[in-house]
C-alpha positions as CSV (number, residue, x, y, z in Angstrom):
1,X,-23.8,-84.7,-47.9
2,X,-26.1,-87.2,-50.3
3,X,-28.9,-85.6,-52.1
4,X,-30.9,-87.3,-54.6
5,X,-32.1,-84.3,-56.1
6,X,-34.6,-85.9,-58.4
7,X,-34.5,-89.4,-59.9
8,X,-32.1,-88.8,-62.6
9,X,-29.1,-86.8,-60.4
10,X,-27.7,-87.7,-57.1
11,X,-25.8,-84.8,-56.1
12,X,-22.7,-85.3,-53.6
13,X,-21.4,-82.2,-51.5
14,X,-17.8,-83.2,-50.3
15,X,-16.0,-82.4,-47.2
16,X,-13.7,-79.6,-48.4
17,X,-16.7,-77.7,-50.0
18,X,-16.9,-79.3,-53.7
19,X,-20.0,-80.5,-55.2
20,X,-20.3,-82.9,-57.9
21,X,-23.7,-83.9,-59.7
22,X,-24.3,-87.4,-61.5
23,X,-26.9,-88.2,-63.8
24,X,-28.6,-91.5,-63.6
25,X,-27.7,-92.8,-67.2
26,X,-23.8,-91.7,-66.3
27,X,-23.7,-93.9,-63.2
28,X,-25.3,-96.7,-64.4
29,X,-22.7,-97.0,-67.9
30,X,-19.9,-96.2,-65.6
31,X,-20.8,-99.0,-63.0
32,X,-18.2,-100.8,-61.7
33,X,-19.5,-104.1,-61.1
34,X,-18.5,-107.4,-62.5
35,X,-21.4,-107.7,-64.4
36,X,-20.6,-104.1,-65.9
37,X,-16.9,-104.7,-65.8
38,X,-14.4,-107.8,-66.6
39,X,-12.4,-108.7,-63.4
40,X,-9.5,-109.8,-65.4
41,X,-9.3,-107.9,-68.1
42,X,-11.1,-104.6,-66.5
43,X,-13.0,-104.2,-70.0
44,X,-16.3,-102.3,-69.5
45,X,-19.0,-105.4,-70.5
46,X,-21.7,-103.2,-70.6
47,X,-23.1,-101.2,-73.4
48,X,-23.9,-97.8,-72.7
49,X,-25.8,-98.4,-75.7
50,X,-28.2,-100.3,-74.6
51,X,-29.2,-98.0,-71.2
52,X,-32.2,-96.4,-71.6
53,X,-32.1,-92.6,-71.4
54,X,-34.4,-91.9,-69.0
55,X,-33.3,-94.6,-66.6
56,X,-33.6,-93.6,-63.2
57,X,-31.8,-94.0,-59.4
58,X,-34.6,-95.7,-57.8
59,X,-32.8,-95.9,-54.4
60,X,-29.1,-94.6,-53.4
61,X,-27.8,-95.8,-50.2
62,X,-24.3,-95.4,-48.2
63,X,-22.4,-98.5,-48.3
64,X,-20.3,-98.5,-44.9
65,X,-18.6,-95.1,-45.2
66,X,-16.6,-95.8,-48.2
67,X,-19.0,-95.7,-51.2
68,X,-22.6,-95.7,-52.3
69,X,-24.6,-98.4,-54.0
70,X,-27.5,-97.7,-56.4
71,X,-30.6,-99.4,-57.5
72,X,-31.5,-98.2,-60.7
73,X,-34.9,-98.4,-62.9
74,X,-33.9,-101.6,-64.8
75,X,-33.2,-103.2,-61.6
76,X,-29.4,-103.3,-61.9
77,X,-28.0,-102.7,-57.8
78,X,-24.8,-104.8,-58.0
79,X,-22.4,-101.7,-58.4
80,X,-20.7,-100.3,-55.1
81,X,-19.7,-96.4,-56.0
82,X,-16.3,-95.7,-53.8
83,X,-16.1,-92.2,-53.2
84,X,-12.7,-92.0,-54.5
85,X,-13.8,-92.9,-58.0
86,X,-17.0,-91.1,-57.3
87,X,-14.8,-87.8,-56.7
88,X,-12.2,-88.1,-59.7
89,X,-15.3,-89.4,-62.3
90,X,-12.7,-92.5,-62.5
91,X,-15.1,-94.4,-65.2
92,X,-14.8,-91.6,-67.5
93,X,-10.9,-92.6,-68.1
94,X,-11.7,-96.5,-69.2
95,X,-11.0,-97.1,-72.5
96,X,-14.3,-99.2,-74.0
């Protein structure tokens, strides 16, 4: 189960009974999009620096039944979330 429990968490309930909560501003640095990420070199482009604090998840949305996508409050909505990555918190491992 998706919740998006206010705009600033989306709050993911998995199968086997484990629940993980996201804030807005820790999705949107740890997109995984090309804009946010090199293809190549798989260098994080984006600078968690520069999103703003109270940015928010303006819609969240399956995307087939593999991942999520976002739209956030600065109109970024070009990152697909994969479950797998959501689960393990993947983007917290990349070095910047």
């Amino acid at each position: 189960m998706i919740t998006k429990s206010d705009p600033s968490k989306v709050v993911v309930e998995w199968a086997d009974g484990e629940r993980s909560e996201f804030g807005a501003k820790e999705l949107r640095d740890g997109c995984p999009c090309a804009r946010c990420v090199d293809e190549m070199s798989g260098r994080r482009t984006h600078d968690p620096r520069t999103t703003d604090a109270g940015i928010r998840t303006e819609e969240v949305h399956l995307v087939g039944l593999y991942a999520l996508g976002i739209r956030f409050s600065d109109g970024h909505d070009t990152g697909i979330y994969p479950f797998p990555m959501l689960r393990d918190r993947r983007w917290d491992r990349r070095a910047d």
